[in-house]
C-alpha positions as CSV (number, residue, x, y, z in Angstrom):
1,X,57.2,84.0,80.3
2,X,57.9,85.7,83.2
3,X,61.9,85.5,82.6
4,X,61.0,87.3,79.4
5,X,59.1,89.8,80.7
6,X,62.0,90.6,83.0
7,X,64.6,90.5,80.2
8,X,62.1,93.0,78.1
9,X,62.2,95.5,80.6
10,X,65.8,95.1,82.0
11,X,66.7,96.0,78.0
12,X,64.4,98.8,78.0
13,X,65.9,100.0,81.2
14,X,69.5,99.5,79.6
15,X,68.6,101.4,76.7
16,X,67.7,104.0,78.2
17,X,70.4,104.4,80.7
18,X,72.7,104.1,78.0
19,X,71.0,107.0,75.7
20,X,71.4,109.0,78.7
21,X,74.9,108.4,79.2
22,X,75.7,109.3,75.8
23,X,74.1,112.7,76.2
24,X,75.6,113.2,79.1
25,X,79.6,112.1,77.4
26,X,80.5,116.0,77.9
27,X,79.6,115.9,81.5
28,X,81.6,113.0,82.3
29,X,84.0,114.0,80.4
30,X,84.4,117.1,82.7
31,X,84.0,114.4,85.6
32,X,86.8,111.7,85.1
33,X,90.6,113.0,85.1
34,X,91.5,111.3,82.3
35,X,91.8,112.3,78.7
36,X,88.1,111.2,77.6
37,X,87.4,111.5,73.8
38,X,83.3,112.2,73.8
39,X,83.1,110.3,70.4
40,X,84.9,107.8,71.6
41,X,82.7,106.9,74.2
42,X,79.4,107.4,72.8
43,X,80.7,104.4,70.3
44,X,82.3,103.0,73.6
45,X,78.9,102.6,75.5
46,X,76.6,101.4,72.2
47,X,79.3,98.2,72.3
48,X,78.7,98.4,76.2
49,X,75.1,98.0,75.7
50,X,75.1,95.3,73.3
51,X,77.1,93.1,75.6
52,X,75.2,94.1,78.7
53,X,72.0,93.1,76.9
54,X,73.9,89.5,75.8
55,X,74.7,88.6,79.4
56,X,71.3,89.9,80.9
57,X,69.7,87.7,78.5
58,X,72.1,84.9,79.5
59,X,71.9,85.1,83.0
60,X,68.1,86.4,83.5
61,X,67.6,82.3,84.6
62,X,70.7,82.9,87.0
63,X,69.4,86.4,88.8
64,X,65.9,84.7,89.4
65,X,67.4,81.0,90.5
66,X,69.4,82.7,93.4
67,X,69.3,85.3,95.6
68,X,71.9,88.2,96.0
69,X,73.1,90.0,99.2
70,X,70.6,93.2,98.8
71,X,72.0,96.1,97.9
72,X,71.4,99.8,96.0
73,X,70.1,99.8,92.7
74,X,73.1,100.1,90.2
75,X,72.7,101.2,87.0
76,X,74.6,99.7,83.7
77,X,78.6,100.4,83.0
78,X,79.1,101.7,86.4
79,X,77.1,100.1,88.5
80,X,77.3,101.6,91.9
81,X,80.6,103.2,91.3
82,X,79.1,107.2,90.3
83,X,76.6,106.6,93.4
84,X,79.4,105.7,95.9
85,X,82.5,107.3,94.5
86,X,85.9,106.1,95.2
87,X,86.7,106.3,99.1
88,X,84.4,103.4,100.2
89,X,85.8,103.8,103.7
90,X,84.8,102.1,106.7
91,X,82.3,104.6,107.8
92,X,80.5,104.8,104.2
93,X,80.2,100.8,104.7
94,X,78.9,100.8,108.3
95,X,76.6,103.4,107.2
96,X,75.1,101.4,104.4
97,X,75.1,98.4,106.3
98,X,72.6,99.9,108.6
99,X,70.4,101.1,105.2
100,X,71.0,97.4,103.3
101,X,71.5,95.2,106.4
102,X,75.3,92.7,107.8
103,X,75.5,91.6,103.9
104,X,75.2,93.8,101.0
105,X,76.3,93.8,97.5
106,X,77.4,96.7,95.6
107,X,78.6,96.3,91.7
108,X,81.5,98.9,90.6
109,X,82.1,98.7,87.2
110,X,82.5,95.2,86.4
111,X,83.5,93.8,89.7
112,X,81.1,92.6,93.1
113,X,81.9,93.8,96.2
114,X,80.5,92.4,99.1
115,X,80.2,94.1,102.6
116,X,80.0,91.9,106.1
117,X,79.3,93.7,109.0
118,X,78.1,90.7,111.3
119,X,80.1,88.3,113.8
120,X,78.0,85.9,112.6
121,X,78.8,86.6,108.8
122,X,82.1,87.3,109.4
123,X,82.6,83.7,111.3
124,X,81.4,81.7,108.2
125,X,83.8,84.2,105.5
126,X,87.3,83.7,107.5
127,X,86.8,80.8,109.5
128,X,84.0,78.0,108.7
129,X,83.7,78.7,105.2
130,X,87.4,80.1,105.1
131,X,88.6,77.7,102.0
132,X,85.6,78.9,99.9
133,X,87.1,82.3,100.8
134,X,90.5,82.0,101.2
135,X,91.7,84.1,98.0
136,X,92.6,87.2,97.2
137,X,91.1,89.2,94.6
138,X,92.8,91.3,91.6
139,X,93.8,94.5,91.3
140,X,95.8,95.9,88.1
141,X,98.1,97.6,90.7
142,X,98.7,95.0,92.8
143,X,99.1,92.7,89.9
144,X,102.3,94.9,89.7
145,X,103.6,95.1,93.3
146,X,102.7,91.4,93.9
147,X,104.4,89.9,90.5
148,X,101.1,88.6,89.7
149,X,100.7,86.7,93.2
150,X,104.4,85.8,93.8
151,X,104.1,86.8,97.0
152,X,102.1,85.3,100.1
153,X,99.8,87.9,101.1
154,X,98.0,88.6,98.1
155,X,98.1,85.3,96.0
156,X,95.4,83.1,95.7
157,X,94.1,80.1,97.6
158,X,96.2,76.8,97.1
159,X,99.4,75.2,97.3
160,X,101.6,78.4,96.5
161,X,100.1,80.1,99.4
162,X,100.7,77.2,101.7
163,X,104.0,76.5,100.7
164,X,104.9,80.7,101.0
165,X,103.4,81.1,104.5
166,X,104.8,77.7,105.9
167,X,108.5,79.0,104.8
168,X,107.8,83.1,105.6
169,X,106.6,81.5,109.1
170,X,109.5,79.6,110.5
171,X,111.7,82.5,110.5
172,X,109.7,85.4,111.2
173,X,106.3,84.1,113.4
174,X,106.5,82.0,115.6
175,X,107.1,82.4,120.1
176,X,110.6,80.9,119.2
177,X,111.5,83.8,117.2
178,X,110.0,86.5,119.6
179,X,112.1,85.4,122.5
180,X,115.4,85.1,120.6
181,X,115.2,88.1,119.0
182,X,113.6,90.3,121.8
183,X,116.9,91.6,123.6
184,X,117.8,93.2,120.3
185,X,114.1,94.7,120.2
186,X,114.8,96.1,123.5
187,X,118.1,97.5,122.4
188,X,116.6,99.0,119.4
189,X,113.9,101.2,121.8
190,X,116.4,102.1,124.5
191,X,118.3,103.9,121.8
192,X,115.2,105.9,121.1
193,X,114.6,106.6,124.7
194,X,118.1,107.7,124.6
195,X,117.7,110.3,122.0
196,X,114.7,111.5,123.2
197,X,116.5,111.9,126.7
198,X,118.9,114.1,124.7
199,X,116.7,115.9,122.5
200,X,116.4,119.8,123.6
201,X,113.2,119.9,121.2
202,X,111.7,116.6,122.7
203,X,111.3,118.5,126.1
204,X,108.6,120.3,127.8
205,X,110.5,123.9,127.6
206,X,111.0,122.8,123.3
207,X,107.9,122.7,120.5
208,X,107.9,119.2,121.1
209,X,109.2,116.6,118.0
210,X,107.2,114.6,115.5
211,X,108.3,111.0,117.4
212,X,107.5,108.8,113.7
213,X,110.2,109.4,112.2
214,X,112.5,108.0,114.7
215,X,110.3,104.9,115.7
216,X,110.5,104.6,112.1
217,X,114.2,103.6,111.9
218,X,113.6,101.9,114.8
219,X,111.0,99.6,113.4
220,X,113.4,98.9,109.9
221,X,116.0,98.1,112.3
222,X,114.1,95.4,113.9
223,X,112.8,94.3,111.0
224,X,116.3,94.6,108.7
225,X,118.4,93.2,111.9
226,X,115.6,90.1,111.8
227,X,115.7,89.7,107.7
228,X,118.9,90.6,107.0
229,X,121.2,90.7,110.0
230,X,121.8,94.3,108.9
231,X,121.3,97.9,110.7
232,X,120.9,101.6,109.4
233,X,123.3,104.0,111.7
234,X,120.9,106.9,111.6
235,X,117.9,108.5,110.1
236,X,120.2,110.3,107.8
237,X,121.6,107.3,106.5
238,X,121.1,107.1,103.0
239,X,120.2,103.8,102.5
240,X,117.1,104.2,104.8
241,X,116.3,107.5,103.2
242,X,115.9,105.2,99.8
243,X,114.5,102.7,101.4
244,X,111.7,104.5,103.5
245,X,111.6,106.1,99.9
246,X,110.9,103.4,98.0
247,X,108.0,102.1,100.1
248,X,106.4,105.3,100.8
249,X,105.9,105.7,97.0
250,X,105.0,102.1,96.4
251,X,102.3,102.4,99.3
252,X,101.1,105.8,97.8
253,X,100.6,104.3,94.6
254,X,98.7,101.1,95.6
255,X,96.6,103.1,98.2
256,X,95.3,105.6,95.8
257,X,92.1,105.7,94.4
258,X,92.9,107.1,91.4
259,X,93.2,104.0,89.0
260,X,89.9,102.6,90.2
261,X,88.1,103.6,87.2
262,X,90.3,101.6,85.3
263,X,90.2,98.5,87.6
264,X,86.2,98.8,88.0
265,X,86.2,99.7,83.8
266,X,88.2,97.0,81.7
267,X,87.4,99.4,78.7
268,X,88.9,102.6,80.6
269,X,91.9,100.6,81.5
270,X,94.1,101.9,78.2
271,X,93.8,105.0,80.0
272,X,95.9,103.7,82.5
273,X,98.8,102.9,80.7
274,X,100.8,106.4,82.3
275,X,99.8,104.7,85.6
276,X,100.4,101.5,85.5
277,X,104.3,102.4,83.9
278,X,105.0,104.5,86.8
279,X,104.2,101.4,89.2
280,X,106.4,99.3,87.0
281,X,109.3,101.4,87.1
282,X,108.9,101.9,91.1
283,X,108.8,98.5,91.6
284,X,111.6,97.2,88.8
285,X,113.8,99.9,90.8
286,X,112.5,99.1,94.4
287,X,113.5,95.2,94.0
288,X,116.4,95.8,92.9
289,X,117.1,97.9,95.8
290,X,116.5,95.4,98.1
291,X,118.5,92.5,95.8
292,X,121.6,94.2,95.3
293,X,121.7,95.5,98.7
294,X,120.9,92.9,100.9
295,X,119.6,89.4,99.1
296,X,122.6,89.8,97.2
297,X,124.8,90.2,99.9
298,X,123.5,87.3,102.3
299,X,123.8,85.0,98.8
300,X,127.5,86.2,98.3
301,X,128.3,85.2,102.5
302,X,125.9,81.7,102.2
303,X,128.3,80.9,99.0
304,X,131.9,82.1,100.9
305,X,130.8,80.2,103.9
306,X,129.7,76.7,101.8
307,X,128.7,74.0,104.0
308,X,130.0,75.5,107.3
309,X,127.4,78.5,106.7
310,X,124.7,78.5,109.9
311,X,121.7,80.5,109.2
312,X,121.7,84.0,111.1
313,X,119.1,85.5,109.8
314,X,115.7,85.2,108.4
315,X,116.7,85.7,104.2
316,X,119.4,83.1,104.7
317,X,116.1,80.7,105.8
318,X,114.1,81.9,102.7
319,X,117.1,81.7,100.6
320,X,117.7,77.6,101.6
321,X,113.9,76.9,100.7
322,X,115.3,78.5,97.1
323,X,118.3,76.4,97.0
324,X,116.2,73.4,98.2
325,X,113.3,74.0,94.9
326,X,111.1,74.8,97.1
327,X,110.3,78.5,95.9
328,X,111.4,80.8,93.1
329,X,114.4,83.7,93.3
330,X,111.4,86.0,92.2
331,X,109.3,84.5,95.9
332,X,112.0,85.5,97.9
333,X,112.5,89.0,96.8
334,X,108.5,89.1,97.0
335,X,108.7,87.9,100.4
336,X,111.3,90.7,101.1
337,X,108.4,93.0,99.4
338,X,105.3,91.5,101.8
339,X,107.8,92.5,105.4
340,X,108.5,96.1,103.7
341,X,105.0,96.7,103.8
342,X,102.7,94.9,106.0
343,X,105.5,94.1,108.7
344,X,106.5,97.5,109.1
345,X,104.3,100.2,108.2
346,X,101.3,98.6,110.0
347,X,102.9,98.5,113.5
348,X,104.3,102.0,112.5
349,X,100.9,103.4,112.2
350,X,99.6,101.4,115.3
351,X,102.4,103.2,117.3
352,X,101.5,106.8,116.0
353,X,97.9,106.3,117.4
354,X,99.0,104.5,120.9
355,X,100.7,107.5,121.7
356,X,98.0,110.0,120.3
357,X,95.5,108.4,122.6
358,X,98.2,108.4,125.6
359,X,99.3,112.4,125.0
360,X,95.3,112.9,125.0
361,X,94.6,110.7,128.4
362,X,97.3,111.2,130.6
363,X,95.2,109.0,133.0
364,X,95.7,106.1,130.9
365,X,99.9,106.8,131.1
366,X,99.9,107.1,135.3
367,X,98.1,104.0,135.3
368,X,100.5,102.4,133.2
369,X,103.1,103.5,135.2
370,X,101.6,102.5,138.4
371,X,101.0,99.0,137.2
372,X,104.6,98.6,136.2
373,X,105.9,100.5,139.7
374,X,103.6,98.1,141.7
375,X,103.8,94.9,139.5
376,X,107.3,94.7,138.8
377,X,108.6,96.8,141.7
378,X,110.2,99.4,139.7
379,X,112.3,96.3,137.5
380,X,112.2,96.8,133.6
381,X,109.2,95.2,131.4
382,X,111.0,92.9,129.1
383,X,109.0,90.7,126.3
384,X,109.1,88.0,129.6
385,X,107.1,90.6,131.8
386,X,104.8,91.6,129.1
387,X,101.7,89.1,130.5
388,X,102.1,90.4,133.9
389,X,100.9,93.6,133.1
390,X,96.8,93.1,132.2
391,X,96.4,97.0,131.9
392,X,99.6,97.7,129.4
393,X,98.1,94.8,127.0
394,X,94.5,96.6,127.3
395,X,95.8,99.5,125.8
396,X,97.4,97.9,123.1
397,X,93.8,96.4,122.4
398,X,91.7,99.5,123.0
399,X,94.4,100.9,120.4
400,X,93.9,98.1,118.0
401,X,89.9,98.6,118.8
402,X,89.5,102.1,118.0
403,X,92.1,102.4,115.4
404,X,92.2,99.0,112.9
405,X,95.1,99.5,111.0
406,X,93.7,97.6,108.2
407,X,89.8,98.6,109.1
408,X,88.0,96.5,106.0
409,X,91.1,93.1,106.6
410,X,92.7,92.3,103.9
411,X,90.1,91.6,101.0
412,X,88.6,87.9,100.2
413,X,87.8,86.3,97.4
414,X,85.8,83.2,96.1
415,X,86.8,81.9,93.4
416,X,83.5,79.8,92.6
417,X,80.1,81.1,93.7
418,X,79.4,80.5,96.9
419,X,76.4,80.7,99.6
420,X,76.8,83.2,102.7
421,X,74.4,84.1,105.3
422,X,71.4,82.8,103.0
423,X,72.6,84.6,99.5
424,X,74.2,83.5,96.9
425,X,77.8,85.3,96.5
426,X,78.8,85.1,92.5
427,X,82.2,84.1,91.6
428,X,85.6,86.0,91.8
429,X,84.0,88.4,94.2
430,X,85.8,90.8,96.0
431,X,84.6,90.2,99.9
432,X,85.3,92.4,102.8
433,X,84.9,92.3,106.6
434,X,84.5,95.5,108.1
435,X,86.3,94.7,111.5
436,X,86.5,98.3,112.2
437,X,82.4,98.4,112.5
438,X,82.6,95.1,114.4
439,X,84.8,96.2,117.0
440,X,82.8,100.0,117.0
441,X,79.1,99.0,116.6
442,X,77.3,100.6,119.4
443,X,75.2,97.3,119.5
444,X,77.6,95.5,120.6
445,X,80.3,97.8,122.5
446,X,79.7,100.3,125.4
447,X,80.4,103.6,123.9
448,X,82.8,102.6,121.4
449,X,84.3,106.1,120.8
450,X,85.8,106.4,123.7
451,X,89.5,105.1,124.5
452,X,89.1,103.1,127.9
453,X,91.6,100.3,127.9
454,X,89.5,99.4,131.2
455,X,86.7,97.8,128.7
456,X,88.8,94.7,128.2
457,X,89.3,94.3,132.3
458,X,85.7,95.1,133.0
459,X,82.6,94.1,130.3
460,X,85.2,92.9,127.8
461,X,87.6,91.3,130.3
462,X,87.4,87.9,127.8
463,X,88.0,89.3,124.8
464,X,91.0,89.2,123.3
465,X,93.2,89.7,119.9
466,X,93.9,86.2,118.2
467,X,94.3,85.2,114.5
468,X,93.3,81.3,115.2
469,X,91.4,79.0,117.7
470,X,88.8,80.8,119.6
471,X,87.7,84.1,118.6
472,X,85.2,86.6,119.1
473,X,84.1,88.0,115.8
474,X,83.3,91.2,116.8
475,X,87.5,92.0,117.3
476,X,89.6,91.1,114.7
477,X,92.0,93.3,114.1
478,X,94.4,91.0,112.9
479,X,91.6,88.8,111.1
480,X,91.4,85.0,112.0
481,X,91.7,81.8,110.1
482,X,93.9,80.5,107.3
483,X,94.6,83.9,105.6
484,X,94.7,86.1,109.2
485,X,98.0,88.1,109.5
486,X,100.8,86.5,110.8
487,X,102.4,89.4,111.9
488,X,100.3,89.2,115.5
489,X,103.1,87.5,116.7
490,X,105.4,90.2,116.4
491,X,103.0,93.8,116.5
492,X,101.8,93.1,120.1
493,X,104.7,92.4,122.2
494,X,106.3,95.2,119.8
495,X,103.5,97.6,120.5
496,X,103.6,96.5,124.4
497,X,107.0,97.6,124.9
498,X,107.6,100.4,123.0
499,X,104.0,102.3,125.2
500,X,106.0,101.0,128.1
501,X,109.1,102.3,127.6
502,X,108.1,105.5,126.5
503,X,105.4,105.9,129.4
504,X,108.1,104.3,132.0
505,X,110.6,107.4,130.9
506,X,108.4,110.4,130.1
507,X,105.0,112.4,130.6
508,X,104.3,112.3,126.7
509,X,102.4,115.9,126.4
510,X,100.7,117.9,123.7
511,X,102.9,120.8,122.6
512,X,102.5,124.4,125.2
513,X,99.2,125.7,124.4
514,X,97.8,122.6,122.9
515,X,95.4,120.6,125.1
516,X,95.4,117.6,122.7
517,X,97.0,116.2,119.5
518,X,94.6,115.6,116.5
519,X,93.4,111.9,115.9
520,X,91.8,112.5,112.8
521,X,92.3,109.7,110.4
522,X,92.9,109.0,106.8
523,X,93.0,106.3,104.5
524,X,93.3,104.5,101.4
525,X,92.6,101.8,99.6
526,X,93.6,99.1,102.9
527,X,94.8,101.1,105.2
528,X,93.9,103.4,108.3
529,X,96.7,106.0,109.6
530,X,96.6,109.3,111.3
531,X,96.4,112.2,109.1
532,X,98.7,114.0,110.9
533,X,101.4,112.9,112.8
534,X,101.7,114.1,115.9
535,X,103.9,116.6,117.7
536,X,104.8,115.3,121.1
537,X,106.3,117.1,124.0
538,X,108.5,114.0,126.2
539,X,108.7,115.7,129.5
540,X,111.7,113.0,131.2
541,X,110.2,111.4,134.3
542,X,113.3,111.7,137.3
543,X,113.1,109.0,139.9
């Protein structure tokens, strides 16, 4: 009786919402930025209603058998989506974690998302209960860029994903790797220093240059020299033009918000069509970039070579796994998509705010340099010198801290209904971890807007950045557990050489009449970058 009484005025309230939906048709059509026809969805939202009413009916048993994460009232169709808009940035979600509490739920459209914002919470999602959560969800744009899951960062759960980060591993994460590519690293950022040393502009009596676009071509040369035992010769070069092309566009695309009405809204998604085509043909001409350019190539030298051919490089590793059954040609160009992307833009980004932070506290560069000078008598830090110097790695952390590159982790998914922190989570919900709030909550860090690498030598001198064994929950910028990013390996000995190279050769200095560079950030549907890239004056240190 008292399930019907609740199905009775959940219909009422259905009803009603929907009547006043319908009246409001020219309204939203004004609101959305896509070619609405009113008629169209007054009919649209009657259907609507008649199967919301069916599956309230059906599942009136379900909502008062369990309990759900709390959360803002949402109302039918949308849900939450007209309540919270688009940009549900890390900041909306810590704010409504202190309103709805370290779990919430919030419906947009048809899909669940649930926010963590506790250690505790966070623990049981990536690490005790990390196989209940271990997928990814959907996204009809990432359906695209992903081949449907071919890849290993955003496929589900499961054997594929096992198999794809056991193979991506052995050639691209592990210590071995680090070390035997880490002169070539080194090589790579001297060259900068080089041109910066020569760069009339670079220097305090110039404007100052915008340093990303060079650590940029720095960065695909590490990667491209690891994957593909291949180099671009300069920024001008035009197949790193096309290439820096390519993924620029690809990461616009999948970061917007603009298609989310049609991901939230499986009846708006014909709207999409124009969309979704322009992904396609990005990504039909963006893999066969990379094939004909490079996978191609290391296939046409494995075949010349035959039996006598030694692997060199980490696509002629992938490419063996192929030839051995173990994966798909359409994996290993996928593969080649997941280090375009999460290998190098992330650390790219990372960079740009390191030296932000350092051109705004020259305090924290002279005692960089004074660590090197007294710890290494003068001698040059190397990847092997790297864990000698406490206060270079807690800048890379304070960075990692302040600025999470990927603030909410890469999303989780359960692919049955689950229980988490005392609620029940429904299936094939989207979850996320707010490590940025973690690692910025008040509550648990001593004035967390500040950038004081001294935090992790004094109060925080145990905490550190790791993506397995022990962790603490409140820092995770790399997550932790099965589906943590593997890149670790390679971003902080990366990160620690390039601040101390840089800082080693040059006072980095906001532009003449500047007293700081701006740190404001933006984002997008994953990721955190500076919104402006900064203009830095490198003022050459002389011994």
């Amino acid at each position: 009786m008292k399930d019907m009484r609740y199905f009775v005025k959940k219909s009422i309230l259905c009803t009603l919402a929907t009547i006043t939906l319908i009246s409001l048709t020219k309204c939203l059509h004004s609101y959305f930025p896509i070619p609405f026809c009113p008629s169209f969805l007054s009919t649209s939202l009657l259907l609507l209603l008649t199967v919301r009413l069916y599956y309230l009916f059906k599942s009136t048993i379900f909502k008062h058998s369990t309990t759900l994460p709390p959360g803002p009232f949402s109302i039918p169709i949308f849900g939450n989506w007209l309540q919270v808009g688009n940009d549900l940035n890390h900041r909306l979600l810590a704010t409504m974690s202190q309103k709805y509490g370290p779990i919430f739920l919030l419906k947009l459209g048809s899909k669940n998302l649930v926010v963590v914002s506790d250690p505790e919470i966070a623990n049981q999602v990536l690490h005790t209960q990390g196989v209940e959560f271990g997928s990814r969800p959907r996204n009809v744009v990432f359906d695209i860029f992903t081949g449907n899951g071919q890849d290993m960062v955003f496929t589900i759960y499961g054997d594929h994903w096992r198999k794809m980060r056991r193979i991506m591993t052995l050639p691209f994460f592990t210590n071995k790797v680090v070390h035997h590519y880490s002169d070539m690293w080194e090589e790579e950022m001297d060259l900068v220093v080089g041109d910066l040393r020569t760069n009339e502009s670079a220097r305090i009596n110039g404007n100052g240059i915008v340093i990303r676009k060079r650590l940029q071509l720095m960065l695909y040369n590490i990667m491209y020299r690891m994957m593909f035992d291949a180099k671009f010769q300069s920024q001008e070069d035009p197949l790193f033009i096309e290439a820096t092309k390519f993924n620029s566009e690809r990461s616009r695309l999948a970061q917007s918000f603009e298609y989310n009405y049609g991901d939230f809204i499986p009846l708006l998604r014909p709207f999409l069509k124009g969309y979704l085509n322009k992904c396609r043909d990005l990504q039909s001409r963006r893999l066969a970039f990379f094939n004909n350019n490079y996978v191609q190539k290391r296939r046409e030298i494995i075949a010349s070579n035959g039996e006598n051919h030694n692997i060199s490089c980490a696509i002629d590793h992938i490419i063996d796994a192929e030839m051995k059954g173990e994966i798909s040609e359409e994996n290993v160009i996928y593969i080649v998509e997941n280090i375009n992307v999460a290998a190098i833009e992330t650390t790219l980004w990372s960079m740009e705010w390191a030296i932000a932070e350092l051109v705004n506290h020259p305090t924290v560069q002279n005692k960089i340099r004074e660590e090197i000078s007294t710890v290494l008598n003068d001698q040059p830090v190397t990847e092997s010198n790297l864990h000698e110097l406490p206060y270079l790695q807690a800048t890379v952390k304070e960075t990692l801290r302040l600025h999470s590159p990927i603030p909410l982790l890469v999303p989780h998914m359960n692919l049955k209904e689950e229980k988490l922190g005392g609620y029940t989570i429904p299936k094939e919900s989207k979850v996320v971890v707010n490590a940025w709030w973690l690692a910025n909550n008040p509550s648990w860090w001593k004035n967390p807007e500040e950038f004081r690498p001294e935090r992790f030598l004094e109060e925080e001198c145990g905490t550190d950045a790791v993506a397995g064994g022990k962790a603490d929950f409140r820092y995770l910028p790399f997550g932790v557990g099965r589906r943590s990013c593997p890149g670790i390996v390679l971003a902080l000995p990366i990160l620690g050489l390039v601040i101390a190279k840089l800082v080693s050769n040059f006072e980095m200095k906001a532009p003449l009449g500047m007293e700081k560079v701006d740190v404001s950030e933006k984002g997008g549907q994953f990721s955190l970058h500076i919104a402006t890239h900064s203009t830095v004056v490198f003022d050459q240190i002389t011994a």
